[in-house]
N, C-alpha and C positions, 0 to 999 in steps of 0.2 A: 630648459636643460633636459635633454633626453634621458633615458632609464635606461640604464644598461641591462643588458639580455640577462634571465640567471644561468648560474656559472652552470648547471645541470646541463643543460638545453645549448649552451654554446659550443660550435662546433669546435675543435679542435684545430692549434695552429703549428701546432709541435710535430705533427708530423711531417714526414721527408715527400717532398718531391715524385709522386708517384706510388704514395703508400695509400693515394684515396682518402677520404673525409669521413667521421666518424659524429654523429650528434645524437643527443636523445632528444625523442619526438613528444607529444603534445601527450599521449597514449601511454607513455612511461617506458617505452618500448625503445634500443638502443637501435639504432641504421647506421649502417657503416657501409660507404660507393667506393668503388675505384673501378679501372679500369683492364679489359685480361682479353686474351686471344681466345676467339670464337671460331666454332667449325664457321670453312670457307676462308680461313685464313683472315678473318678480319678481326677491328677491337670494337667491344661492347663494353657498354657500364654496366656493372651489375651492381646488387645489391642486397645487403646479408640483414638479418635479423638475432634482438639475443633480449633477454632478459636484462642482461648486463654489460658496463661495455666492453670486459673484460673478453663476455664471450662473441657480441658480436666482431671486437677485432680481430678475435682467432677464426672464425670464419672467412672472413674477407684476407687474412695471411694466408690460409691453408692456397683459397684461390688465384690469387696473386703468386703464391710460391709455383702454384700447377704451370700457369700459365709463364711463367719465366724460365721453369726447365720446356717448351713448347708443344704444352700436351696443351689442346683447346678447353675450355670451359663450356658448359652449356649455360644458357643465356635465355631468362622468360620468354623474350622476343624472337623467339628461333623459333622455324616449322616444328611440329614434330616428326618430319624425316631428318632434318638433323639433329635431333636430340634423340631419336632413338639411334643411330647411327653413331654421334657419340656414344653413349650409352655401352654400347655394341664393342664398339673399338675399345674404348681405355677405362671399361669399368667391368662389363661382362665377361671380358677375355681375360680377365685376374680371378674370377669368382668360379667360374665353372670349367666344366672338363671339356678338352675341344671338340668331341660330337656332338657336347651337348653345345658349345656357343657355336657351331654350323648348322645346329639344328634353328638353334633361335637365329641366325641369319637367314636362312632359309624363311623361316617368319615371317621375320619384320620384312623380306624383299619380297614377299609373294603378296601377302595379307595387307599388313598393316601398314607400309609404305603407300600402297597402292588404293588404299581406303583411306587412310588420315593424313598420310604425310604433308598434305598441301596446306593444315589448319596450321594455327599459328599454337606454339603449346602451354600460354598462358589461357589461349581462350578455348582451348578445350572442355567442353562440357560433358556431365554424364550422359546427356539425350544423344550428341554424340558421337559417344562409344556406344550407347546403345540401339542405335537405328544403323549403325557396323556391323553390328555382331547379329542382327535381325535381316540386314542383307545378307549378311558373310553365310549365314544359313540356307536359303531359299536359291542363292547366284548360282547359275551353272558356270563351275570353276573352266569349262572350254569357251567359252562365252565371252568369261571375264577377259583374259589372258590370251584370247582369241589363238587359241592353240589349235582350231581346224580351218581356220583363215588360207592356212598354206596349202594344205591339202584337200581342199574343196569336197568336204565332208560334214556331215553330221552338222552342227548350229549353221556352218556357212551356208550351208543348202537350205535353211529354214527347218529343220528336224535337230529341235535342240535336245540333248541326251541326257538333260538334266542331271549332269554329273556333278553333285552334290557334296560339300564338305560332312566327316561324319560330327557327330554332337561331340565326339572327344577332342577333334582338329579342331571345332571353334571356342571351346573349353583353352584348349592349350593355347590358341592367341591369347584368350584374352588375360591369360597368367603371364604371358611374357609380355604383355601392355602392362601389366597392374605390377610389375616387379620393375618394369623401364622406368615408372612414374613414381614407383615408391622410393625411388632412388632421388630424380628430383622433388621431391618434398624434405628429403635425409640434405639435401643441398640446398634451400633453401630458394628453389627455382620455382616451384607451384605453391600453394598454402596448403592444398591436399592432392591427394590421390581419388582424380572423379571414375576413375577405371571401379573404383573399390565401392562406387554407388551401384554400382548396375551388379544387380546380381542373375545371375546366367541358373538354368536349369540343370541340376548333375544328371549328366550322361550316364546311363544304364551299364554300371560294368560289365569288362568283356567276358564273355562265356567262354571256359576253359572245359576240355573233356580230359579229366585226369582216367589213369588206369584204374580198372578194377582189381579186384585183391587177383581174379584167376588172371586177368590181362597182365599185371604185373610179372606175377609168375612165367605166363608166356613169355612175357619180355625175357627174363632173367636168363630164360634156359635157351632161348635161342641166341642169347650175344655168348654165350659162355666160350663159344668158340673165337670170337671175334677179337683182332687182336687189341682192342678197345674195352676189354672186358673189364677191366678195374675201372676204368672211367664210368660205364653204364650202372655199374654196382653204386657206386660213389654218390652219381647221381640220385639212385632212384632209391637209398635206401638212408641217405643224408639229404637230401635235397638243395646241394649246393648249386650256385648258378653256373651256367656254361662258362663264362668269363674267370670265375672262380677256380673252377675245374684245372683249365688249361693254362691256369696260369699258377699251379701249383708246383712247389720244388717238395725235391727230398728232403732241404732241413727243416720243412715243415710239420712231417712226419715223425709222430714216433711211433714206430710199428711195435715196440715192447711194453711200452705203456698206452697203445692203442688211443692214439692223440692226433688231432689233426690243427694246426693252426691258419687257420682263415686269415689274412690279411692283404692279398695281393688279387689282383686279377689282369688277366690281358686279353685288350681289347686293339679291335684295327684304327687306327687314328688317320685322314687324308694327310698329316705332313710327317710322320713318324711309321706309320705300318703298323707291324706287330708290334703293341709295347707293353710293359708291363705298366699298371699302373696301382694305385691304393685301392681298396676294394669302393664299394658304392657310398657308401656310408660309415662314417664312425661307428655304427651300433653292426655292422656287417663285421668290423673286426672280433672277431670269434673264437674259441678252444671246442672242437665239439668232438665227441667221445666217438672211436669207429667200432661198427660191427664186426663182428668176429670174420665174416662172411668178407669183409672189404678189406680189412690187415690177410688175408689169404690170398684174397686176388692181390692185394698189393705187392708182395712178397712175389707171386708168380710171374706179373708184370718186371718186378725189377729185375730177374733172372733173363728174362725174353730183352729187357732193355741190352743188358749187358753181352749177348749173343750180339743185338743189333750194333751195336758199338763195335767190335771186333769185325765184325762184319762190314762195316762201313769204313773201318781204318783212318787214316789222314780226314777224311771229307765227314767225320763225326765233330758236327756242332755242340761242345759242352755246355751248355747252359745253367745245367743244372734241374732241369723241368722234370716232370715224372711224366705227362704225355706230351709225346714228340712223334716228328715224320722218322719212318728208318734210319733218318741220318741226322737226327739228335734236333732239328726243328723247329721253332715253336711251331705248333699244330692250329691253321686256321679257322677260325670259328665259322666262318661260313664253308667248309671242307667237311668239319664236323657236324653241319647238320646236313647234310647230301648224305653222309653214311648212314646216321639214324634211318634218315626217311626210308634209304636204300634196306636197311634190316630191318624196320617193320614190316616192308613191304615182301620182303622174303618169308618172316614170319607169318605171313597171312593176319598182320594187327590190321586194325584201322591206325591212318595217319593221325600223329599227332603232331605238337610245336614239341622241341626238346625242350622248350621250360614249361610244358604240363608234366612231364616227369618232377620237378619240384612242387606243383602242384599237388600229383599224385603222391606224393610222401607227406604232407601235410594233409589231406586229405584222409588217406589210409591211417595215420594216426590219430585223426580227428575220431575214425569210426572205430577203435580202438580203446577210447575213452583216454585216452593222454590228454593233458591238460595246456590249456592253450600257452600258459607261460613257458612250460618244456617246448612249443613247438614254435613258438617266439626265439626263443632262444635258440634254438637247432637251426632256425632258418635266414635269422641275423636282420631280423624287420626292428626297424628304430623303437616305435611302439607298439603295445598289443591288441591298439583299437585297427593297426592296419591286418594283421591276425584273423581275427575277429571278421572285420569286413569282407575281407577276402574268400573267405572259407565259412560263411552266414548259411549259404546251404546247406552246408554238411550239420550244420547245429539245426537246421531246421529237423534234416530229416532225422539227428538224432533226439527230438526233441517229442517227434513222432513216435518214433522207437518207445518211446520214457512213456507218454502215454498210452499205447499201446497195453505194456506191460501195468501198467496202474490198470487200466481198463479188464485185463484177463484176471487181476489180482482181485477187482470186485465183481467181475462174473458170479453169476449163482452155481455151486459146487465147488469151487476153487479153497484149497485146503486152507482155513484157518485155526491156528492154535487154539486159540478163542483166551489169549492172555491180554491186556489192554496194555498199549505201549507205554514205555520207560516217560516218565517225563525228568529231566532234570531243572 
């Protein structure tokens, strides 16, 4: 007489025709298979895991259901060019902004396609991705891609240029490797993320030349004529981003209660242009207080808007924006910095980027003694360990300062009361 299976462990017969096979395994561990559409248009078995089998059914539905409206599934047994590629299309393209998922296309097509794509992406190992990112370093990127091939130059001729990725470019693959993978692990497609073994060395942040208190000053006095003058004020004495700037309206503003509310920015997008969009971050949307100096320019710009408006007639764009082209425009970001550069260079400054003016106003309040939480806040950083980071020089050299000043204070002659301090 044979012994029937126990009922824990026995698979499942109740279900329908195509809903896949669900059993618990030896390990206590719940497996639920069926079948779903794989990039390249074909079907693969996969298979889900759960504590329970409650949960591993609801994974193997979620996937089943993906796959029946004809979004593909990734599949263990798939390269990882097509699972980043999945990835890429119907998961990345819902999560992030569209320069930023061009940017990571851009990636995975240059980098990482072309380095790992051929492995298979269950057998993907931490060695690797790290003998990747150890070539992706040292590879001359003309070489790779054989980009002087055509023009019988430089590597093609045996004089390679050793045109090198910088340590933030291999940095940034290997964040958009360890975010593709951590997604399949969230799917139940790897058991881990081997991206997240290798650890990479942080890249030396980039050096920023903010203005001096006199540079500043020069700044200020030479835009004052410029008909961008509230914009330049805004910037360099709020420290909002470019994006921010230009993508501000009048009912943002309240010039009576001297108020500005942060929430929008406009950025150029390859399928949309000019658009507006939500600022960078959740912790970006912001109320920050204006200078007296910036409600004045403001006030003098809307007078000069409203000239330009009458002046432009029919062919004025209402938008509603507070900087615009003559005829009411969004004003493009890469327009506005040509102008900068072009009024530095009339000022006799040294060139800077228009975001070391945001710089420069954390900075100059750094050396001011403001406290990093008000300058957190002013500047709309998620955290104040990113604060801090960024602006660690300026604490250095105030830190010099501080001793400095303890140092003259115990010099011999230096006036003491000669009372012993308060203790409480």
């Amino acid at each position: 007489m044979t012994t029937p299976r126990p009922a824990a462990s026995r698979r499942s017969r109740s279900r329908a025709n195509g809903d896949g096979t669900i059993y618990q395994r030896k390990d206590g561990r719940w497996e639920a298979a069926g079948y779903v559409l794989a990039p390249g248009n074909t079907r693969k078995r996969v298979r889900v895991y759960g504590t329970s089998r409650k949960e591993a059914l609801g994974k193997l539905t979620e996937k089943i259901a993906a796959s029946n409206l004809g979004l593909p599934v990734a599949v263990s047994d798939c390269t990882v060019s097509d699972y980043l590629t999945y990835w890429l299309n119907s998961i990345a393209v819902y999560q992030v902004r569209e320069n930023t998922h061009t940017r990571y296309a851009a990636c995975i097509r240059l980098h990482l396609i072309a380095g790992l794509g051929a492995k298979k992406l269950a057998r993907l190992t931490a060695r690797d991705v790290r003998t990747f990112l150890d070539h992706l370093r040292v590879a001359c990127q003309c070489c790779v891609h054989g980009r002087d091939t055509a023009r019988h130059s430089c590597c093609a001729i045996g004089q390679c240029c050793n045109k090198r990725l910088s340590p933030l470019t291999v940095t940034y693959v290997h964040s958009v490797l360890k975010s593709a993978l951590e997604h399949a692990v969230r799917e139940d497609d790897l058991p881990r993320n081997v991206a997240r073994n290798v650890k990479t060395p942080a890249p030396r942040p980039r050096r920023f030349k903010p203005f001096t208190a006199s540079e500043a000053r020069q700044f200020l006095q030479a835009a004052s004529g410029d008909r961008l003058h509230a914009l330049y004020e805004l910037a360099l004495r709020t420290g909002l981003r470019k994006g921010e700037l230009l993508g501000l309206h009048w009912e943002d503003l309240d010039l009576d209660a001297g108020t500005a509310a942060i929430h929008r920015s406009l950025q150029r997008t390859h399928t949309g242009g000019l658009t507006i969009l939500h600022t960078k971050t959740r912790a970006s949307e912001r109320r920050i207080a204006l200078p007296t100096e910036c409600i004045n320019s403001l006030k003098i710009h809307q007078e000069r808007q409203q000239e330009d408006r009458q002046a432009a007639g029919s062919r004025w764009a209402d938008n509603g924006l507070v900087f615009t082209t003559p005829v009411g425009r969004p004003f493009d970001p890469t327009n506005l910095t040509r102008r900068f550069r072009h009024l530095l260079e009339r000022a006799g400054l040294r060139v800077i980027r228009f975001h070391d003016l945001r710089h420069s106003t954390a900075t100059l309040l750094l050396e001011q003694g403001i406290d990093l939480v008000v300058i957190k806040e002013l500047l709309g950083h998620a955290h104040i360990g990113v604060t801090a980071g960024v602006y660690a020089h300026v604490r250095l050299r105030l830190q010099r300062q501080a001793i400095d000043s303890l140092g003259d204070a115990l010099s011999p002659g230096s006036d003491d009361p000669g009372f012993p301090p308060v203790v409480r």
